[in-house]
C-alpha positions in Angstrom: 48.1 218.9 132.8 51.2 217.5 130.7 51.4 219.5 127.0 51.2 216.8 124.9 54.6 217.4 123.9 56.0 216.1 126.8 54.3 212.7 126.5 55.9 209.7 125.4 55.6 207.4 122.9 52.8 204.7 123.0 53.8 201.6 123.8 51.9 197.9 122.5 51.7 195.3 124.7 49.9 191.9 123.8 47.8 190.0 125.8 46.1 186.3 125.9 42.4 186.4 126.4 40.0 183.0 126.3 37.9 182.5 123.2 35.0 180.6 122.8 35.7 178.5 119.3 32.1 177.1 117.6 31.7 174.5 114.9 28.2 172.5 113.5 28.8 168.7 113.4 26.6 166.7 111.3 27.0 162.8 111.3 24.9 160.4 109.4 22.0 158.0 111.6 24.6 155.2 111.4 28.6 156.2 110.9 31.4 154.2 111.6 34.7 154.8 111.7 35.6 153.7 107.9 33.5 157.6 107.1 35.8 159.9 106.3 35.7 163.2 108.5 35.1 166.4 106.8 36.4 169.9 108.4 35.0 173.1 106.6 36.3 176.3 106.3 34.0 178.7 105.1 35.1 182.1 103.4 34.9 186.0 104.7 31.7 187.6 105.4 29.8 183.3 105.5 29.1 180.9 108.4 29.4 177.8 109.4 25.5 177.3 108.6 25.9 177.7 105.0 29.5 176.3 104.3 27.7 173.0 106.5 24.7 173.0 103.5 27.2 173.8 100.5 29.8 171.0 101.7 27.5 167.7 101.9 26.3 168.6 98.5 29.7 167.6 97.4 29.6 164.4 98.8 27.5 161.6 97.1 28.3 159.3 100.3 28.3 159.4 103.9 30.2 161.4 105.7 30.8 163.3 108.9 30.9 167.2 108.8 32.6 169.5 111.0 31.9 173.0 109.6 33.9 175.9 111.8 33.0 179.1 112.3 35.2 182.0 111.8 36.3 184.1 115.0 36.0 187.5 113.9 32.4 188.3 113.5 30.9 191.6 112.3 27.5 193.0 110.8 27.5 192.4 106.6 26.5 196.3 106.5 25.4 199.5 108.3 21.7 199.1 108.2 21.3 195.1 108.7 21.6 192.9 111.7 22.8 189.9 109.2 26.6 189.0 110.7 29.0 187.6 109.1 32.3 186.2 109.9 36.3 185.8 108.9 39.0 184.4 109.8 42.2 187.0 108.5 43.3 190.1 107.7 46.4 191.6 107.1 46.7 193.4 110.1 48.7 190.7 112.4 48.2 187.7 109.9 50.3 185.5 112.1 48.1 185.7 114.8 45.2 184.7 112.8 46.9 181.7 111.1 47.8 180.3 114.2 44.1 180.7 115.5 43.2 178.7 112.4 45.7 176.1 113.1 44.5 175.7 116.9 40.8 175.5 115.9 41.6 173.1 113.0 43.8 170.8 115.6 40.8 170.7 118.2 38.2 169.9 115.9 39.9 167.0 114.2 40.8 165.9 117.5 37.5 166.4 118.8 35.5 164.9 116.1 38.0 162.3 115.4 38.1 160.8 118.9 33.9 161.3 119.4 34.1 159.0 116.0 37.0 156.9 116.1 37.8 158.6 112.7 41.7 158.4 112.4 43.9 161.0 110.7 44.4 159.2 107.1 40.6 159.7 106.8 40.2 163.6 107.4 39.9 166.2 104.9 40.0 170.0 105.2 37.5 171.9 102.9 38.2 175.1 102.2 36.0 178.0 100.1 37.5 181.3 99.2 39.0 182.8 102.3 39.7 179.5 104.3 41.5 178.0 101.2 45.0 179.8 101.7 44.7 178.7 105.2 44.2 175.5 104.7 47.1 175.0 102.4 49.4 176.3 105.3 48.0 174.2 107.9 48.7 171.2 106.1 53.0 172.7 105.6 53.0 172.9 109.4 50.7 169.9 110.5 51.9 167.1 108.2 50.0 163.9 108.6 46.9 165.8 110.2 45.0 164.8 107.6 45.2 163.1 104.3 43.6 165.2 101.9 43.0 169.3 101.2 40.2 170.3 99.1 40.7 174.0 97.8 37.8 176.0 96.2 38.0 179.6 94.5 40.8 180.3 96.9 44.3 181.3 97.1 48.0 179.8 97.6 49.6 181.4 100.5 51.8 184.3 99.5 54.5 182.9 101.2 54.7 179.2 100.1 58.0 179.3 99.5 59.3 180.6 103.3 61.3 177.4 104.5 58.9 177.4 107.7 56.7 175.6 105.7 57.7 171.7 105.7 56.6 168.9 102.9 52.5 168.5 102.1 51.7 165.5 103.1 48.2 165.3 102.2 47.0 164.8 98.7 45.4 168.6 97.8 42.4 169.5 95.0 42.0 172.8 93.9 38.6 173.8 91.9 39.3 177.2 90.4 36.6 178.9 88.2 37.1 180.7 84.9 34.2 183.7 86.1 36.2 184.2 89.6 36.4 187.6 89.8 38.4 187.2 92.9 40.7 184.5 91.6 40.8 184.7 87.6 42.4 182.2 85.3 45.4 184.1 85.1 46.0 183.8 88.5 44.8 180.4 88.9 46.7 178.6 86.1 50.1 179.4 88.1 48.1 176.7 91.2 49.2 173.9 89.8 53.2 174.7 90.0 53.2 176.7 93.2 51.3 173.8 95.1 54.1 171.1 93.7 56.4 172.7 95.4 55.0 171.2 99.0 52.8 168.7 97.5 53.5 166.0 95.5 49.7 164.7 95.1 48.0 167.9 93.3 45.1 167.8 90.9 43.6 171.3 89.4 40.6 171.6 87.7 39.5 174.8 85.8 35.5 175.2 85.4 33.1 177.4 84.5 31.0 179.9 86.8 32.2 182.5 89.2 33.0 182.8 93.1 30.7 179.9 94.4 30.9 176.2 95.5 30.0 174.5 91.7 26.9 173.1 92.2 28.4 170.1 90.6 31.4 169.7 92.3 30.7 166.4 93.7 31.3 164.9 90.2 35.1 166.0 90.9 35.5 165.8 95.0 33.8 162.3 95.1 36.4 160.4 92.6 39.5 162.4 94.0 38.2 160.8 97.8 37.6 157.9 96.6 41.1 157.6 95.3 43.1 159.0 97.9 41.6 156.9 100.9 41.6 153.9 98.6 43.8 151.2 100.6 47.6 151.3 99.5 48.8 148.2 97.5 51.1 146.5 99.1 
């Protein structure tokens, strides 16, 4: 047997492995393609069961949902079989953000065609985990989709890397003043950061901690009405 001194040094090598990507669509009984499309990105440790639930109560009108579930899956702790899942960690982040990206592209691609939905009609929805994610795919994808709603999240670190191109979609963040995740004086800083890839931003600061506001409809339904009203020419 070798001493262990006269072993080399490990050696990482990567390989490609095919993954089995889930989402829950729900459409209304009669959709056309005017509806908008909604893709939701639910945060660490959820699913795509209850980010489906918490995103059509923000939405006062019909819509089609496309809520994705996170590939990395686990058990929420030692002595429960309840399993949660994620989508990042920062151990090989790049890997992970381009999984996101992939999934994102095939589901508004998927969806889209099944619906006739085109791009100018799809929104990303984002809670907590999936916000940051978001935000990038829309500063490598522009034009994917036309609008990013943002929810108790964060702005990627590195928003200011030139890999990142212009924001073409409109974005929304909802911050919350109880966020123990995301306080206010973190939060206040949104506004600037996302100008400087979007030009359409709107922030809104409200009361209540790390959850979807059960009123947030009375914000998300204005801001989609506005930016999928038809352009004056």
């Amino acid at each position: 047997m070798l001493k262990q001194s006269a072993m080399g040094l490990p050696i990482e090598r990567t390989f490609s492995v095919k993954l089995n990507a889930h989402y829950l669509l729900r459409t209304p009984h009669a959709h056309t393609p005017q509806m908008p499309l909604i893709v939701a990105v639910h945060g660490f440790g959820s699913n795509s069961e209850t980010m489906l639930e918490l995103t059509q109560k923000l939405f006062d009108f019909p819509v089609v949902i496309a809520a994705i579930q996170g590939p990395n899956q686990f058990f929420l702790g030692a002595d429960t079989g309840q399993v949660g899942y994620g989508w990042i960690t920062s151990k090989r982040p790049d890997e992970s953000i381009r999984l996101h990206r992939d999934m994102i592209l095939h589901v508004l691609q998927d969806a889209g065609n099944e619906f006739g939905i085109p791009a100018e009609r799809c929104i990303l929805v984002g809670f907590s985990q999936g916000v940051a994610l978001n935000y990038r795919f829309a500063a490598t994808c522009p034009n994917a989709v036309r609008g990013v709603v943002g929810i108790c999240g964060g702005v990627p670190s590195d928003w200011q890397d030139p890999q990142y191109r212009p924001v073409t979609a409109a974005l929304l963040h909802i911050a919350r003043r109880g966020d123990q995740y995301y306080p206010p004086n973190m939060t206040e800083h949104y506004p600037d950061r996302l100008r400087l890839r979007a030009s359409d931003v709107e922030f809104h600061l409200i009361d209540g901690g790390h959850t979807i506001p059960s009123a947030g409809n009375r914000i998300v339904g204005p801001w989609v009405t506005r930016i999928l009203a038809p352009s004056k020419s």
